[in-house]
ZAZARO-74340 format. One record per residue: x, y, z of N, C-alpha, C in turn; residue in one letter. Coordinates in steps of 0.1 Angstrom, whole numbers, padded with zeros to 4 digits, always signed. Layout:
<drentis>
XYZXYZXYZA;...
</drentis>
This chain:
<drentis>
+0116-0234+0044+0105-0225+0048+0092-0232+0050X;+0086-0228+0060+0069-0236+0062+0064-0231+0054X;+0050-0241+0046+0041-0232+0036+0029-0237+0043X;+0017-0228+0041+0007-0234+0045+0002-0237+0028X;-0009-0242+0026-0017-0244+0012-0032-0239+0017X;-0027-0233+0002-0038-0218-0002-0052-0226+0003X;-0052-0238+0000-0066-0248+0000-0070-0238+0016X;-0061-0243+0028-0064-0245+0039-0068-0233+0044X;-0064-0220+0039-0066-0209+0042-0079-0205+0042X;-0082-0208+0024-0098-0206+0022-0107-0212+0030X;-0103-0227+0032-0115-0239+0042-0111-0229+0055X;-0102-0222+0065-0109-0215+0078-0114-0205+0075X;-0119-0202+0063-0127-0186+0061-0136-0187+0061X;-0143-0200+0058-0156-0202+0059-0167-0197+0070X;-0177-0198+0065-0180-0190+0078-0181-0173+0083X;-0168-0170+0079-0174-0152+0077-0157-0149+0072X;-0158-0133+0075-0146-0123+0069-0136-0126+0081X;-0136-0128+0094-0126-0125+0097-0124-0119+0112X;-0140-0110+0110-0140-0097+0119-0133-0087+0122X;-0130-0079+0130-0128-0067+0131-0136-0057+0128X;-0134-0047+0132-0146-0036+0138-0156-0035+0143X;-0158-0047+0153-0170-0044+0162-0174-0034+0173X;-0185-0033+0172-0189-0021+0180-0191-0024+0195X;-0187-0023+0204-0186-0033+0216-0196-0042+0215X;-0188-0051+0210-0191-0063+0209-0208-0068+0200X;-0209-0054+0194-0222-0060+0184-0216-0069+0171X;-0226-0063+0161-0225-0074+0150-0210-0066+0141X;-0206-0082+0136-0188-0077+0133-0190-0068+0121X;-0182-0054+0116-0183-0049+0103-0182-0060+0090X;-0186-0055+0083-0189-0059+0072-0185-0048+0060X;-0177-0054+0050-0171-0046+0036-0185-0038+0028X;-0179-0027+0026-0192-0020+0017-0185-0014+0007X;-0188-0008-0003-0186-0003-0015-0191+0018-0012X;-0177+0023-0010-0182+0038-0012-0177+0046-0025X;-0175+0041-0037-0172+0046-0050-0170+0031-0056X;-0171+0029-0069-0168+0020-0076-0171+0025-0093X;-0162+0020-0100-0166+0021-0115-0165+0033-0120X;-0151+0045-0107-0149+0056-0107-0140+0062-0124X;-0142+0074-0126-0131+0072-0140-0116+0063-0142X;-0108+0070-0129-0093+0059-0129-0094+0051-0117X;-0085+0045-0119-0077+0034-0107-0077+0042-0092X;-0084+0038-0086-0081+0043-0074-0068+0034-0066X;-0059+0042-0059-0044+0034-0063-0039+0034-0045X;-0040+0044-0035-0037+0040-0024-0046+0047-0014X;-0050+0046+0000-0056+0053+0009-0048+0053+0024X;-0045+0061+0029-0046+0065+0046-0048+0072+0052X;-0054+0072+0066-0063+0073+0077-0057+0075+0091X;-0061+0085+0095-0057+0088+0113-0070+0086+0116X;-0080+0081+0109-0092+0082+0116-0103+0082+0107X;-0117+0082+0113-0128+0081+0104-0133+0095+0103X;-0121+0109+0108-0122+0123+0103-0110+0129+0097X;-0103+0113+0091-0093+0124+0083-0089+0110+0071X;-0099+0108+0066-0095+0093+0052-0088+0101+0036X;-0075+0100+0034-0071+0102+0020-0071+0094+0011X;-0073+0096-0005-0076+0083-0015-0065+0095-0025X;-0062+0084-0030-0057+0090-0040-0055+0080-0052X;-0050+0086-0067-0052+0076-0078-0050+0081-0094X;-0053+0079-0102-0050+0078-0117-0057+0094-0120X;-0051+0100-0131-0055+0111-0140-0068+0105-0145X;-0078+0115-0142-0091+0106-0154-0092+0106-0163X;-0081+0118-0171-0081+0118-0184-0066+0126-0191X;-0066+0122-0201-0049+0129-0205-0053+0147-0202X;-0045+0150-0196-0044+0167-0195-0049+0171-0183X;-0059+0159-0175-0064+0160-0164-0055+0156-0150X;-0060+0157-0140-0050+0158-0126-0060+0146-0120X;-0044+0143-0117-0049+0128-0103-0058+0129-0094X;-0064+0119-0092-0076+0119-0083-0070+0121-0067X;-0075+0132-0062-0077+0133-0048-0088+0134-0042X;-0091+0127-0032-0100+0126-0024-0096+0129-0008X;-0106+0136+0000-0102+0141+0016-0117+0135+0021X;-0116+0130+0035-0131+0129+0038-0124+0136+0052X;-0138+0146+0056-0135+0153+0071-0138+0149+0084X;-0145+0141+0084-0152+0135+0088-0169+0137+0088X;-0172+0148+0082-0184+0151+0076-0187+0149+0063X;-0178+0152+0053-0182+0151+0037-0171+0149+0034X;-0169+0138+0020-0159+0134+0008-0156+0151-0001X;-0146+0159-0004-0142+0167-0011-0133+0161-0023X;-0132+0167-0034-0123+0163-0044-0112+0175-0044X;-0102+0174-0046-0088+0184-0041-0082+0186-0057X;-0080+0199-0058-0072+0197-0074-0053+0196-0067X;-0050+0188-0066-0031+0190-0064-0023+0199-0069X;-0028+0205-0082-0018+0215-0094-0012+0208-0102X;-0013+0196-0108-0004+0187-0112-0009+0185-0124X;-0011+0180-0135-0017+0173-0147-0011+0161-0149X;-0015+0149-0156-0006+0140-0162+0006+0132-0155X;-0001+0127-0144-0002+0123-0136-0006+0117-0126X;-0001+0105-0120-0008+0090-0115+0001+0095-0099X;-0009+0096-0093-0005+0093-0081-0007+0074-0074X;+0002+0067-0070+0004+0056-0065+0005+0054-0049X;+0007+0066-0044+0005+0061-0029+0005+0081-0022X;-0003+0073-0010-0001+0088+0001+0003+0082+0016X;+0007+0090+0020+0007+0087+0032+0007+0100+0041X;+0004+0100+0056+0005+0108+0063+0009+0115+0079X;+0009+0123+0082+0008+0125+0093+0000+0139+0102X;-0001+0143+0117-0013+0153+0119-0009+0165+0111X;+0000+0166+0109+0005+0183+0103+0006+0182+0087X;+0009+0171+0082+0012+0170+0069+0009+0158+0059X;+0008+0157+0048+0005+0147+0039+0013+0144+0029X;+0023+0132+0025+0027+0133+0014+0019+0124+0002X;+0022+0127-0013+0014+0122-0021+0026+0120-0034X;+0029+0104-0035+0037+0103-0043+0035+0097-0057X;+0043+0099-0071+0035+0089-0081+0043+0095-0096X;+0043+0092-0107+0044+0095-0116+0055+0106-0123X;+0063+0104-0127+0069+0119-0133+0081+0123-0123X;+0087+0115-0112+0092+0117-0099+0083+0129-0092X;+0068+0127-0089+0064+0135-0087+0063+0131-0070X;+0066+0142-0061+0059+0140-0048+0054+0152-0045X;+0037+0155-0040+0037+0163-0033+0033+0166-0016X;+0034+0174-0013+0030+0177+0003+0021+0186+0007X;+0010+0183+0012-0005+0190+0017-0001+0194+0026X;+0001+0209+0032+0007+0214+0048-0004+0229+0047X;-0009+0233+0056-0014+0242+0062-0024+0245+0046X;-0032+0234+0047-0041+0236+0037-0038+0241+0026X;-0025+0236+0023-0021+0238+0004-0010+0225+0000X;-0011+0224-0012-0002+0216-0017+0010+0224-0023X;+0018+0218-0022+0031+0218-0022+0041+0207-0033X;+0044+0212-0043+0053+0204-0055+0069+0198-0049X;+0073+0187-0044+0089+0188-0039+0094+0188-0047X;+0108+0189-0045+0122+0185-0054+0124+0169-0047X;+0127+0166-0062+0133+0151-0063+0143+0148-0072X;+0151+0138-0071+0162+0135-0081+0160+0133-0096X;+0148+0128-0101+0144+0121-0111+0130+0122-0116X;+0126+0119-0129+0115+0119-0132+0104+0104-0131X;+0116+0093-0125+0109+0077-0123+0098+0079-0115X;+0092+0070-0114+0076+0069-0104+0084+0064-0093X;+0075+0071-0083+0073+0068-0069+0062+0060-0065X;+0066+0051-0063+0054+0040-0061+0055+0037-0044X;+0059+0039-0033+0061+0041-0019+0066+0053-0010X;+0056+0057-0003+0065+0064+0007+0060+0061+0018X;+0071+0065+0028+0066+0064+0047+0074+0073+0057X;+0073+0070+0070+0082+0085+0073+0080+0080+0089X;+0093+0081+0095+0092+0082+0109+0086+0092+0117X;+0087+0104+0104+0083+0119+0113+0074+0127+0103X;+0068+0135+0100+0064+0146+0090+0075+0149+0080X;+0094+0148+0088+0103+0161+0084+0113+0151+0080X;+0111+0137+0080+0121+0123+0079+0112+0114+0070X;+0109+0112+0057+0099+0108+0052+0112+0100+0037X;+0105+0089+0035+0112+0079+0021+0106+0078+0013X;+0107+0078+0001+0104+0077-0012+0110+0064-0018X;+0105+0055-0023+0109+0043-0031+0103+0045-0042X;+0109+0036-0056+0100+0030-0069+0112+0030-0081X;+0110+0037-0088+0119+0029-0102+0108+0028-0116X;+0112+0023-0126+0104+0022-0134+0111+0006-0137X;+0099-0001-0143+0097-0016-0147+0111-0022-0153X;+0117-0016-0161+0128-0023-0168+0143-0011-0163X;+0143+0000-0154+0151+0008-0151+0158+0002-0136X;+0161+0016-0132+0170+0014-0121+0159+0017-0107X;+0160+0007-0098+0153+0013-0087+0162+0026-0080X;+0152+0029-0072+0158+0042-0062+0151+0041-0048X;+0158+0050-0042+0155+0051-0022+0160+0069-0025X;+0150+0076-0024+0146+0088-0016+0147+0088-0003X;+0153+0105+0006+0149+0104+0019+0154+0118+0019X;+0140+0124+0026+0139+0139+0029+0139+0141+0042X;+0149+0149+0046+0152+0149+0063+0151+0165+0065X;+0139+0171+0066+0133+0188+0067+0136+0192+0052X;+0133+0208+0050+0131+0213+0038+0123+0205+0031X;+0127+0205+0017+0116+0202+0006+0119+0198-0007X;+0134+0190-0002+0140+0181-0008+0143+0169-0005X;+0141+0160-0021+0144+0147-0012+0153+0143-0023X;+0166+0134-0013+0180+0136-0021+0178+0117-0017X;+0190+0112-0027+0194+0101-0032+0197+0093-0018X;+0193+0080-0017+0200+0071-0003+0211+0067-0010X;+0223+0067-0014+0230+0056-0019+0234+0043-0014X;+0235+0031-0021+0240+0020-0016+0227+0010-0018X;+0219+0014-0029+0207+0003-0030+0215-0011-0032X;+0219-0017-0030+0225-0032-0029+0225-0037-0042X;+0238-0042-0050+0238-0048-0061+0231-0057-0064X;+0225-0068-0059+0218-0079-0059+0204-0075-0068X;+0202-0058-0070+0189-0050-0067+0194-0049-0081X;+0193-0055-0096+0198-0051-0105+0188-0042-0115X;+0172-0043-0113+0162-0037-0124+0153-0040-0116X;+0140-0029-0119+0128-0031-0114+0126-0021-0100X;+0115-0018-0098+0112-0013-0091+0114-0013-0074X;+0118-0003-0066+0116-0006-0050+0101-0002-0049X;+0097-0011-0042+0076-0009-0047+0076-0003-0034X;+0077-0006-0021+0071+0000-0010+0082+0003-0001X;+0079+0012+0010+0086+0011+0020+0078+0013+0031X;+0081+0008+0046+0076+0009+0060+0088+0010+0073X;+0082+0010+0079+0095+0014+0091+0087+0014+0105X;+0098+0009+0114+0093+0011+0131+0107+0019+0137X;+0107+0031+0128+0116+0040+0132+0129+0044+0120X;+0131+0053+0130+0143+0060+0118+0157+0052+0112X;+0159+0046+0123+0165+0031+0121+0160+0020+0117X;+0154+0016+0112+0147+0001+0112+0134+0004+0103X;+0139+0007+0088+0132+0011+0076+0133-0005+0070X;+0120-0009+0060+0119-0017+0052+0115-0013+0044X;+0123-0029+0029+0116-0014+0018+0112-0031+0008X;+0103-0036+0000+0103-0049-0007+0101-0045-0023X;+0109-0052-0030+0114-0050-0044+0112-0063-0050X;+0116-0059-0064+0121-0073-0073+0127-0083-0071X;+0127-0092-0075+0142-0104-0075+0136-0108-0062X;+0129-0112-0053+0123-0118-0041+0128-0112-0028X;+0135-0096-0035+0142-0091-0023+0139-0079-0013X;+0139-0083+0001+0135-0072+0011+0147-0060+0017X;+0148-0047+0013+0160-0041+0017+0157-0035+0033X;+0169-0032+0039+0166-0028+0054+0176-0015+0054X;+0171-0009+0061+0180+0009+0067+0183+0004+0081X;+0195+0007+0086+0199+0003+0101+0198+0015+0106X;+0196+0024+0096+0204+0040+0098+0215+0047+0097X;+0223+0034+0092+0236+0039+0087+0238+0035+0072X;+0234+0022+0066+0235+0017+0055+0221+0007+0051X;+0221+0006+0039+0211-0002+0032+0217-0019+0029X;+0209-0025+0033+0213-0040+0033+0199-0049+0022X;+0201-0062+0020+0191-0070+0016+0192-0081+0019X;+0179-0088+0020+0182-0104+0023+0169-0108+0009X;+0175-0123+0005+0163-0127+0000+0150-0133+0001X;+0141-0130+0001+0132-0136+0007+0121-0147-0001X;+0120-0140-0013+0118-0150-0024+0125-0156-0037X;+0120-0161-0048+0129-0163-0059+0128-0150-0063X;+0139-0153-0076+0147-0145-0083+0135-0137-0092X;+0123-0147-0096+0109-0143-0103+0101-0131-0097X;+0098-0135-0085+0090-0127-0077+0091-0115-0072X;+0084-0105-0074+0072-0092-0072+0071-0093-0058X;+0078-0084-0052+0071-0079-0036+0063-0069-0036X;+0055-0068-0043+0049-0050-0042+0044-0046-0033X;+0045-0052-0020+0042-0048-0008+0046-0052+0006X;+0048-0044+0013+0047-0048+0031+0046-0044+0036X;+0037-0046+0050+0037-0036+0063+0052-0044+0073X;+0050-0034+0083+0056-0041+0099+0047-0035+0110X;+0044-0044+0121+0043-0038+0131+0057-0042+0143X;+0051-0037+0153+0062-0036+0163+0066-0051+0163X;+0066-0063+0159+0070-0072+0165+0066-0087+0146X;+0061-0076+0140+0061-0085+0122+0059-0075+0115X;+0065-0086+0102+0068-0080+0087+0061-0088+0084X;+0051-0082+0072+0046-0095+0062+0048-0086+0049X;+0052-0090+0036+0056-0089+0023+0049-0098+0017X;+0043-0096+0005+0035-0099-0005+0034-0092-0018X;+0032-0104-0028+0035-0102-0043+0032-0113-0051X;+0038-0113-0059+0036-0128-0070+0048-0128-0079X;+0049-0142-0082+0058-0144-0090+0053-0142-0107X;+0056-0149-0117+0047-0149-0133+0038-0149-0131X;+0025-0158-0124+0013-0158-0124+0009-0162-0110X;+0010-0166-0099+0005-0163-0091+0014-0160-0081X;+0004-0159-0066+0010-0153-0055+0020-0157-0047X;+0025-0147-0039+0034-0156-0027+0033-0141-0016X;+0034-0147+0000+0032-0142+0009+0042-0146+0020X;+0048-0137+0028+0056-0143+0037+0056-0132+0052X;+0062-0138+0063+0057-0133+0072+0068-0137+0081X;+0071-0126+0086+0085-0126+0096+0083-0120+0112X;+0083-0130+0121+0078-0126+0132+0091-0127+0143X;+0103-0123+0131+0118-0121+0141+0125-0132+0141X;+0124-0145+0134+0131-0157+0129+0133-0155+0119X;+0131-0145+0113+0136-0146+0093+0120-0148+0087X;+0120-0144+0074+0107-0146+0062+0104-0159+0059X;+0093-0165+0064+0087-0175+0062+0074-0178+0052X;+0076-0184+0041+0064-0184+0033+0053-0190+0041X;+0043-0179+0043+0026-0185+0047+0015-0194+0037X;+0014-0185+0026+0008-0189+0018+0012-0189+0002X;+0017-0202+0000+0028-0197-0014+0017-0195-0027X;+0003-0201-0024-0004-0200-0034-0003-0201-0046X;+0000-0216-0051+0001-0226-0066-0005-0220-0075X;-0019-0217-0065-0026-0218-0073-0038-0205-0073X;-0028-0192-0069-0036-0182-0057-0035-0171-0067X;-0039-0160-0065-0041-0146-0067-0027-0136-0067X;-0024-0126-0076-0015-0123-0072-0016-0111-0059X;-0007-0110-0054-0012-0103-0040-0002-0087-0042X;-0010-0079-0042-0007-0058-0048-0008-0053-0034X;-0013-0056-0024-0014-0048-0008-0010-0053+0002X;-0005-0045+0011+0003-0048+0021-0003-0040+0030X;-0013-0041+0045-0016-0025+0050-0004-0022+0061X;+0004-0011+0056+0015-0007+0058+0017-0009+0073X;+0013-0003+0082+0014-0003+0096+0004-0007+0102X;+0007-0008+0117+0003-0013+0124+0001-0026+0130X;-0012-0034+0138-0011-0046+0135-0024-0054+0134X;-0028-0046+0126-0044-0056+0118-0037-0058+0102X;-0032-0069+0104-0028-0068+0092-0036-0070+0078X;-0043-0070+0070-0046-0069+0056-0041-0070+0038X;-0041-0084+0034-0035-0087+0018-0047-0084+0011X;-0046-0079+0002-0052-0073-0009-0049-0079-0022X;-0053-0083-0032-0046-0083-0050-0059-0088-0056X;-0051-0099-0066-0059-0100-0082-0074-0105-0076X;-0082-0100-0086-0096-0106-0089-0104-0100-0073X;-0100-0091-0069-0108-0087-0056-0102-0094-0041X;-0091-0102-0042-0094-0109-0032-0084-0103-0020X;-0088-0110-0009-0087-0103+0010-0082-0110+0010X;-0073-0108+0022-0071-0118+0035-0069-0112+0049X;-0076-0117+0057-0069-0109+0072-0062-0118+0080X;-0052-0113+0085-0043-0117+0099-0051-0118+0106X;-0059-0133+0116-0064-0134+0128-0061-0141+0135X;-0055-0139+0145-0045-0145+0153-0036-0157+0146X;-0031-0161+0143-0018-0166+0140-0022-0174+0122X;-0035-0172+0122-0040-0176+0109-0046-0168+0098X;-0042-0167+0081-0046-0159+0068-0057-0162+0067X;-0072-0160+0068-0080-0164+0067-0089-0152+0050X;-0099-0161+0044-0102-0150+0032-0112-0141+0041X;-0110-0130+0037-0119-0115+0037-0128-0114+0028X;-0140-0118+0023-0148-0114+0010-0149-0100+0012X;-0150-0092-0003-0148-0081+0001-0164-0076-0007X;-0172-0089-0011-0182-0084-0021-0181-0082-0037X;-0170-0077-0035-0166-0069-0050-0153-0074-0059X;-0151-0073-0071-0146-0080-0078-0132-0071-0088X;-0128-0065-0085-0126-0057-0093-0112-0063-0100X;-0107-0059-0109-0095-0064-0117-0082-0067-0107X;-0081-0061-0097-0071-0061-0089-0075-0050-0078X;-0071-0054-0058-0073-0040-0053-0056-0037-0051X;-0052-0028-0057-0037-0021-0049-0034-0018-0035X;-0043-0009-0034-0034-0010-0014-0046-0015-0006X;-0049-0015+0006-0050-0013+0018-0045-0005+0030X;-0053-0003+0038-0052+0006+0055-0065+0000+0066X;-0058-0001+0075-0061-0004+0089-0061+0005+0096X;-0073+0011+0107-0070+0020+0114-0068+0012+0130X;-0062+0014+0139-0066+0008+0152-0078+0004+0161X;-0088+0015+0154-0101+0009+0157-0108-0003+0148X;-0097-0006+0144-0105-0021+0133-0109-0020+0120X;-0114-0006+0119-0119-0002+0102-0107-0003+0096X;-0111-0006+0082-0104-0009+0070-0106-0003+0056X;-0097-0001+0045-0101+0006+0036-0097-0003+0021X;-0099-0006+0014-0092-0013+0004-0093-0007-0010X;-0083-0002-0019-0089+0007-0032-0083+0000-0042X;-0088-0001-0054-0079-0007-0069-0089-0004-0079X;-0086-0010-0091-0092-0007-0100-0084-0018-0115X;-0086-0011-0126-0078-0020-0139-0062-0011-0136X;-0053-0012-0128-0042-0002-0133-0030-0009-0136X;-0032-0019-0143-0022-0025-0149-0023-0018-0164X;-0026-0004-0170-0025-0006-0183-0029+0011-0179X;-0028+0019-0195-0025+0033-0193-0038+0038-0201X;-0047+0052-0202-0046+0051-0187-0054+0040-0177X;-0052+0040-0163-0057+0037-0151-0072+0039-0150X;-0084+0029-0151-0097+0031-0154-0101+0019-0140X;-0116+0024-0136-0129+0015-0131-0126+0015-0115X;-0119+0026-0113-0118+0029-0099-0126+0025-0084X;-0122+0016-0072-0134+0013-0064-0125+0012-0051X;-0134+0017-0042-0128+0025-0031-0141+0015-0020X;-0136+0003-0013-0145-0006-0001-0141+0002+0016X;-0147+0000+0023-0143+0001+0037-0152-0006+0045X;-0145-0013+0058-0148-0021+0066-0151-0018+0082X;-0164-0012+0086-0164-0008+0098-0178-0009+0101X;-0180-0002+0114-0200-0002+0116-0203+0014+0121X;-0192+0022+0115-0200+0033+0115-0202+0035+0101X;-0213+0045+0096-0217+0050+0086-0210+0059+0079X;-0201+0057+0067-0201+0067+0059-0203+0071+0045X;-0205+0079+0040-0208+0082+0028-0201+0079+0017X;-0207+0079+0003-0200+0075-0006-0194+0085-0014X;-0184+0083-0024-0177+0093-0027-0184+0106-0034X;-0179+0114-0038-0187+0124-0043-0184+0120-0064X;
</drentis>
């Protein structure tokens, strides 16, 4: 496998973030801080736009309901879900619908301005979802020392079992999933391994050691990048249709918690605050300003803006919440 060294990455970042989001052709966006130091973990965000941004995240308090956040493109609202005692870990969306996955096998779905409780198999965390359609949507996660799982709701308002998660897949979590279609699902787990949906069956290849944490990947039309860490630091790899090649194995690097799911501005996120952006064929660092214990996800919109959210949520509950975005239009901070 080619590695680049983490050294080299940092020395081309010099100089600035990266860019993206410029305003034709003015001065490049720049990271700002629109919530920080919130009660919980702010834990995932996505975006059709700079009039429809979702955040979601940690219960602020035992008895209390996970953090939802909507921005309209006029004002940040706070949403109660119906839920208590409970960590939401990821949303995702689409124009008609929202899913919001996390805790308790909890998923719910935002449709015609109401939330919506699903049926699921289990009470494990859902730490991924994604969906080729509104009505064809996956569910991944597992609990730390349990059995992983693969969800998959095809209409109604159930989501039933994928069978055939691959032996190799012995404990530990499926952390994320992404897809460039209903055929051609990715999902990256424990043990250094990336699973694939053809559409007929679930397969794996390895991509890292047997140590390493994928808790994340996007794809776009034409790459996969997967990122995670092994015991103590990072590892990153990137597949551009020859197989997973380690980029940056990072000796001596950060562990890496975000992957921006789709598209193709790609974006790494993890420990101690730190970025990286895909610019043209090179990881270069993103400062992001801010420092926080770890950021968990990332989102990219096509217009270049960016979203990055995390907080302390390695420990219970989920505290010090902080919500960055990357663009040159103006928006407001959380409520």
């Amino acid at each position: 496998m080619r590695a680049v060294p983490l050294a080299l990455v940092l020395a081309a970042a010099c100089g600035g973030g990266g860019g993206g989001g410029d305003d034709d052709g003015g001065s490049p966006a720049a990271w700002q801080a629109l919530g920080e130091h919130r009660p919980s973990s702010l834990l995932s965000v996505w975006s059709s736009g700079l009039d429809n941004i979702w955040v979601v995240g940690g219960r602020e308090a035992i008895g209390m309901p996970p953090t939802v956040l909507h921005y309209n493109g006029t004002a940040w609202a706070k949403l109660d879900p119906g839920v208590t005692n409970v960590d939401l870990w990821n949303v995702f969306g689409f124009a008609d619908a929202v899913y919001l996955g996390g805790s308790n096998g909890t998923i719910l779905r935002f449709k015609n301005d109401a939330f919506e409780l699903l049926t699921t198999p289990t009470t494990d965390i859902v730490f991924g979802m994604w969906g080729s359609s509104s009505s064809d949507v996956w569910a991944v996660g597992g609990e730390n020392a349990g059995s992983p799982f693969v969800w998959r709701l095809q209409g109604g308002s159930t989501f039933d079992v994928v069978p055939g998660v691959p032996a190799e897949l012995t404990t530990g979590p499926v952390w994320k999933v992404t897809g460039r279609s209903a055929t051609d699902v990715y999902m990256s787990a424990q043990q250094g391994l990336v699973l694939h949906w053809n559409g007929t069956a679930l397969s794996s290849q390895t991509v890292g050691g047997f140590e390493e944490s994928l808790f994340s990947l996007g794809c776009s039309a034409t790459k996969c990048v997967t990122a995670g860490g092994n015991i103590t630091n990072g590892v990153l790899y990137e597949d551009d249709g020859q197989g997973f090649m380690s980029r940056v194995p990072t000796p001596d690097g950060p562990i890496w918690r975000g992957v921006t799911p789709v598209g193709d501005d790609f974006y790494v996120v993890g420990q101690f605050g730190a970025a990286l952006h895909l610019v043209g064929d090179q990881w270069v660092s993103d400062p992001t300003g801010k420092s926080p214990p770890a950021y968990h996800a990332a989102w990219a919109n096509p217009d270049g803006t960016a979203f990055a959210v995390g907080g302390d949520f390695d420990r219970v509950p989920t505290i010090d919440g902080l919500l960055v975005y990357k663009g040159v239009a103006p928006l407001p901070p959380l409520p």
